[in-house]
SEVEX-176751 format. One line per field, with one value per residue (C-alpha): residue number from 1; residue in three letters; x, y, z. Coordinates in steps of 0.5 Angstrom, whole numbers. Example, Ala and Ser with C-alpha at 12.3 -4.5 7.8 and 13.67 -1.06 7.14 Angstrom:
// residues 2
num: 1,2
residu: ALA,SER
px: 25,27
py: -9,-2
pz: 16,14
***
This chain:
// residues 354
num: 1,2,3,4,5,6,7,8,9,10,11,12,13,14,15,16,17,18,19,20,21,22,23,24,25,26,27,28,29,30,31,32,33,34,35,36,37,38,39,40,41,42,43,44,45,46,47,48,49,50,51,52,53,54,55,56,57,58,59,60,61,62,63,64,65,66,67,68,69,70,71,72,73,74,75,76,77,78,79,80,81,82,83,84,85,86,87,88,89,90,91,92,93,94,95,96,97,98,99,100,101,102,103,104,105,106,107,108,109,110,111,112,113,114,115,116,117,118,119,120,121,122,123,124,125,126,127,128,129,130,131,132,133,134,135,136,137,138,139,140,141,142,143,144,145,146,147,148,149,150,151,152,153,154,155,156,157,158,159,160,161,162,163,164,165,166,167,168,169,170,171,172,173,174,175,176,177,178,179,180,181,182,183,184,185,186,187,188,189,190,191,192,193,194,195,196,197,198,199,200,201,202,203,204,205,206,207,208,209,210,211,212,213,214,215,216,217,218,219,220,221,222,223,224,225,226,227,228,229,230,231,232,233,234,235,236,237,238,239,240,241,242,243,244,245,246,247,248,249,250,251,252,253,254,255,256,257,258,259,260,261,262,263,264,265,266,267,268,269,270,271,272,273,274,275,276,277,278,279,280,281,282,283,284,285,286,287,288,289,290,291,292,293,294,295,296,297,298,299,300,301,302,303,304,305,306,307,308,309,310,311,312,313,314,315,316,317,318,319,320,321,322,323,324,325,326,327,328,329,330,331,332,333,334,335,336,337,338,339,340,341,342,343,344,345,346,347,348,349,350,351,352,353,354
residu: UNK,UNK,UNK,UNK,UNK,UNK,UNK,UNK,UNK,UNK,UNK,UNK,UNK,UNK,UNK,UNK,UNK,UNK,UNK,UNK,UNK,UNK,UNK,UNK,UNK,UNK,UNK,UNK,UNK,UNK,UNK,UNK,UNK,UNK,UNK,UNK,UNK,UNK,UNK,UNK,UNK,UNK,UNK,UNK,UNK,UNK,UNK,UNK,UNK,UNK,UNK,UNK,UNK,UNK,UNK,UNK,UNK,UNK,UNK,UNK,UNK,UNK,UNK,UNK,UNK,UNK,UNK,UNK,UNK,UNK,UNK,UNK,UNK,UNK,UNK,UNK,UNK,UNK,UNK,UNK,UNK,UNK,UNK,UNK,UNK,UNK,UNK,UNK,UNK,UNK,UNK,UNK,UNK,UNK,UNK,UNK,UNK,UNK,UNK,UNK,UNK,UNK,UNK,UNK,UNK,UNK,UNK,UNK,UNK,UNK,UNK,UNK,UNK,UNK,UNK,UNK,UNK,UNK,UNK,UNK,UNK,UNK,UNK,UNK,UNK,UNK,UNK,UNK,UNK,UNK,UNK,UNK,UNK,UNK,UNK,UNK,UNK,UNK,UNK,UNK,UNK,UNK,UNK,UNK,UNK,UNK,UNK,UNK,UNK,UNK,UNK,UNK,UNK,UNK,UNK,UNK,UNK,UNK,UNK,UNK,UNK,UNK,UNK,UNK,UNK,UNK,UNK,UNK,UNK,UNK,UNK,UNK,UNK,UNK,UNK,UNK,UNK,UNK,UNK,UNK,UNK,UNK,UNK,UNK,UNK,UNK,UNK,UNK,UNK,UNK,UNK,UNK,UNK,UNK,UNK,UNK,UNK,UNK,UNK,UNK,UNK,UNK,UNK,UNK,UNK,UNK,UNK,UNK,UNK,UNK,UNK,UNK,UNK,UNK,UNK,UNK,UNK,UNK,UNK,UNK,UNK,UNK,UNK,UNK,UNK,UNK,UNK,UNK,UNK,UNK,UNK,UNK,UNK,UNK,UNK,UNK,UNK,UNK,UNK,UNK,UNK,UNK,UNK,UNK,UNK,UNK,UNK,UNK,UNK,UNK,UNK,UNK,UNK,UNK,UNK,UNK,UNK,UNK,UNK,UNK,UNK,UNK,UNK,UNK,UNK,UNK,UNK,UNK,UNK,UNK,UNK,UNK,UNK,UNK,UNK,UNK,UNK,UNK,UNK,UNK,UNK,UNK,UNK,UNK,UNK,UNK,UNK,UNK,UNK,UNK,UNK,UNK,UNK,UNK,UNK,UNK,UNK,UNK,UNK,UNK,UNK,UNK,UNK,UNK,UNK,UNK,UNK,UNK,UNK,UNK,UNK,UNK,UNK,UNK,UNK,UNK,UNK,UNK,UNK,UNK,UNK,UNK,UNK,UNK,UNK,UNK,UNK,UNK,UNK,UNK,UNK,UNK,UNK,UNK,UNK,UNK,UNK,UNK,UNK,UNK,UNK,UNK,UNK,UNK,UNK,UNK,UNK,UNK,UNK,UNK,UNK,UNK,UNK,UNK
px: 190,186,184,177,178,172,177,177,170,167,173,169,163,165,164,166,171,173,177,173,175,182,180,178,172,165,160,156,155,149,148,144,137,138,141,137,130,133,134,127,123,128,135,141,148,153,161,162,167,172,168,171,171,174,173,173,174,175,171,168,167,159,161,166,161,156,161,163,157,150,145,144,148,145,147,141,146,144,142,145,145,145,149,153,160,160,165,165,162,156,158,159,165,162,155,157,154,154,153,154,158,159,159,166,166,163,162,163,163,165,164,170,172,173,176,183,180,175,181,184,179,176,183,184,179,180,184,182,177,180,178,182,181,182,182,180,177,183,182,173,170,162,157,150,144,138,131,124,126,132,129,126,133,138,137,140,146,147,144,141,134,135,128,124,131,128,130,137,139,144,147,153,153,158,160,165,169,169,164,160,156,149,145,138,140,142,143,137,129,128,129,135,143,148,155,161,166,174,175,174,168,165,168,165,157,159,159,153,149,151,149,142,141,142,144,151,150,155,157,152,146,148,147,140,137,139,138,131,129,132,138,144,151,157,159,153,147,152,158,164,160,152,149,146,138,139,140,134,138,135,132,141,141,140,140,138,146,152,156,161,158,151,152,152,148,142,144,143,136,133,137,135,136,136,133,134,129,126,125,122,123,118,121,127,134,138,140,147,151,152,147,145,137,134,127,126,134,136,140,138,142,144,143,146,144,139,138,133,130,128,120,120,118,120,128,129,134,135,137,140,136,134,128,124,123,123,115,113,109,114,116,124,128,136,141,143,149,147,139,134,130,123,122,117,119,117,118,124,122,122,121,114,113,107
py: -315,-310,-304,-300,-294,-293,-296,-289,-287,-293,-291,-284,-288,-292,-299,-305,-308,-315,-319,-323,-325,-321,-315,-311,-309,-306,-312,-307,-299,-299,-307,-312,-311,-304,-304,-309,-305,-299,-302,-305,-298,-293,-294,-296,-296,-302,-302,-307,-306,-312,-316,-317,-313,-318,-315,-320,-315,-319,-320,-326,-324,-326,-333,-335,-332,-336,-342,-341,-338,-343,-337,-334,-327,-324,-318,-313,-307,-305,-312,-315,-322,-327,-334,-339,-341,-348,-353,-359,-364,-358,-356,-349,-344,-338,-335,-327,-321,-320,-314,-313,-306,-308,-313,-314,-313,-317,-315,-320,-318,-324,-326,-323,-329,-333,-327,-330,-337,-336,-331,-337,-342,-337,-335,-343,-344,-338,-343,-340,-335,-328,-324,-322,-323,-316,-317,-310,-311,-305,-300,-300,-299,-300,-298,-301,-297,-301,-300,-297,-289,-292,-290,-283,-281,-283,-277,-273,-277,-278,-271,-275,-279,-286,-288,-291,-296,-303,-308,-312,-307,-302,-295,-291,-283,-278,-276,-274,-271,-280,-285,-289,-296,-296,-302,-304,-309,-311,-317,-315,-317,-309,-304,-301,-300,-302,-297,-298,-293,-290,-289,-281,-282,-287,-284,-278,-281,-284,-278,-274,-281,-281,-273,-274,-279,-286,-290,-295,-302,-307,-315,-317,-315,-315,-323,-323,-319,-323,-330,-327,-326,-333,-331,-335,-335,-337,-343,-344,-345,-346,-349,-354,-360,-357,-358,-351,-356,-358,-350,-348,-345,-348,-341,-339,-345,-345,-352,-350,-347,-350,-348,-352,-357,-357,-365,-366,-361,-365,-372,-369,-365,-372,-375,-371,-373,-367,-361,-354,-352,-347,-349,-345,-349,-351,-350,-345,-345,-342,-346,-345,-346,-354,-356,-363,-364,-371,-375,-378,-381,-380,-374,-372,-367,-360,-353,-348,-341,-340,-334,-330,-325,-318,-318,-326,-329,-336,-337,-340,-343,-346,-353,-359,-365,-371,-369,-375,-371,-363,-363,-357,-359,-365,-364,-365,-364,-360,-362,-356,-357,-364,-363,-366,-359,-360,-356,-356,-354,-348,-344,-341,-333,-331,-324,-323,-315,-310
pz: 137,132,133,128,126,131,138,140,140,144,150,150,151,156,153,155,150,149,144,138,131,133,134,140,140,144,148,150,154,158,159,153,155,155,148,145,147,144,138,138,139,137,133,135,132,131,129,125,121,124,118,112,105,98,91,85,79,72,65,70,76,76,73,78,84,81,81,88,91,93,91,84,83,78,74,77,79,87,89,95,95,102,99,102,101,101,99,95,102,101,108,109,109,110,110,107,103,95,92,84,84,75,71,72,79,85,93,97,105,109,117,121,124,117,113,112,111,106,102,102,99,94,91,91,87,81,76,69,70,68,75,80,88,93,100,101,109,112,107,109,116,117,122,122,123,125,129,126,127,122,116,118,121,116,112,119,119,111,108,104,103,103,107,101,99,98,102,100,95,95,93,93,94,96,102,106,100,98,96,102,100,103,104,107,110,118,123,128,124,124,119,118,114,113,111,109,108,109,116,117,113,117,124,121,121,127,130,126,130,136,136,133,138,136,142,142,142,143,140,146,144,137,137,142,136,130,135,137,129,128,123,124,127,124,128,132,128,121,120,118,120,119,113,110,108,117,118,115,110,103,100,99,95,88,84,77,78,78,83,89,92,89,88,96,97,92,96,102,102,100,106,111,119,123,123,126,132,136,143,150,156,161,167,170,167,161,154,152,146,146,151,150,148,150,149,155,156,149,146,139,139,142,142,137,141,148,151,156,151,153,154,153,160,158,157,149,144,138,137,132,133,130,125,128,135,130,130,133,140,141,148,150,154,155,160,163,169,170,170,165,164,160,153,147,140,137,132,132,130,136,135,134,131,132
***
């Protein structure tokens, strides 16, 4: 099993380590709800260096990430990109990251679980373009900084001042006698940063945080927030047999392009026949991944994610049903340990800021 470079850091802390995606890697240090308020009142501080780092360097670097990739990578320098890696059914590979660095260099940060897989596919699929691939993932760690007093506090931790950095967009400066990627982006709803580094320069931001008082938070309470925010999760609410339109996910789909995929893609948003869904329940009980939906005695679908969030007094989930029940007000239920428990659909942004 892998190790980050940050391995050593998380056993100080006491965290809670558990595999995923072939590393070990921290659930959590003082229990979700705990993490989960920090972040959404003060700032809590993320290792998720286990996710993927590849290069596409050439004359065609920008032409063969459009061709891959479902969303339109421009070359505006700083911007980060959120796009979809489909193959040619239109069903997704991956959902990832793509920073331009140059013009003849190209970012893209995979999901951890999918890293070895989607090298493969995009390696396949080069052929004439004049670039070449780099899986750079061992030679990057990456924390996440995320929560409203993020901005205020990153020139503490950084040295320098990148609170006005627009949304997905990002930048490089020194640090640490090296470079750092710093972007404004993150998997939580709250504002915040992304880092990306060498080793010792990541371990030493680390420590600055930890010291200044951004609190530690594990992989637990990392998918509580994005499920809260209602951004999705590779495997649950995207993946190999789910099209990205069911997913809600039509805003990464470019059709003015060409890409992989963009033929099934244009078939299958005029075809609808299921769609991605908020629900709360009506009565006691907690929805899980792969739970059955129903209307009256027929299943319509399954539920992608459901949690008990902090602060929220009625248990929710998001859930693929059949897009005739999709209506919000429609009333359903969820089949959980033998029990047809009621549930409405809602929207499914369950996190609602002040």
């Amino acid at each position: 099993m892998k190790r980050t470079a940050l391995y050593q850091k998380h056993l100080d802390l006491h965290a809670k380590m558990v595999e995923f995606a072939g590393f070990e890697m921290p659930i959590s240090y003082k229990g979700i709800q705990e993490e989960h308020n920090f972040v959404r009142t003060h700032m809590g501080m993320f290792d998720v260096s286990h996710m993927g780092e590849f290069l596409i360097e050439g004359e065609d670097a920008l032409e063969f990430a459009n061709h891959i990739l479902t969303n339109r990578i421009s070359n505006e320098l700083h911007k980060v990109t959120y796009s979809l890696l489909c193959d040619e059914q239109g069903l997704v590979i991956d959902d990832l990251l793509a920073y331009v660095m140059k013009e003849n260099q190209v970012l893209l940060v995979p999901n951890a679980a999918n890293i070895e897989k989607d090298f493969a596919w995009i390696e396949s699929h080069i052929k004439d373009y004049d670039v070449k691939l780099r899986n750079v993932s061992d030679a990057y760690s990456q924390v996440a900084i995320q929560g409203p007093e993020a901005a205020r506090n990153i020139a503490k931790i950084l040295g320098e001042d990148l609170s006005n950095l627009p949304f997905m967009t990002y930048t490089v400066i020194p640090y640490n006698g090296a470079y750092i990627i710093v972007s404004a982006t993150g998997y939580t709803g709250e504002n915040g940063y992304e880092v990306y580094g060498p080793h010792d320069s990541i371990n030493k931001i680390w420590d600055r945080a930890i010291e200044i008082g951004v609190e530690p938070c594990g992989l637990g309470v990392r998918d509580t927030l994005r499920f809260e925010a209602g951004l999705p999760l590779y495997g649950n609410e995207i993946g190999g047999d789910i099209n990205p339109y069911e997913a809600g996910l039509g805003f990464a789909i470019k059709l003015d392009k060409d890409f992989i995929g963009k033929e099934a893609l244009a078939k299958a948003k005029e075809n609808l026949t299921r769609k991605s869904v908020g629900l709360e329940l009506l009565e006691r009980g907690i929805p899980r991944h792969d739970y059955l939906v129903l209307h009256e005695d027929k299943v319509i679908g399954h539920v992608t994610t459901g949690y008990m969030i902090p602060g929220l007094e009625t248990p929710v989930a998001v859930a693929l049903v059949d897009i005739d029940y999709s209506k919000i007000g429609t009333e359903l239920f969820v089949q959980i340990r033998g029990k047809n428990i009621k549930a409405r659909v809602r929207n499914k942004k369950f996190l609602i800021k002040k």
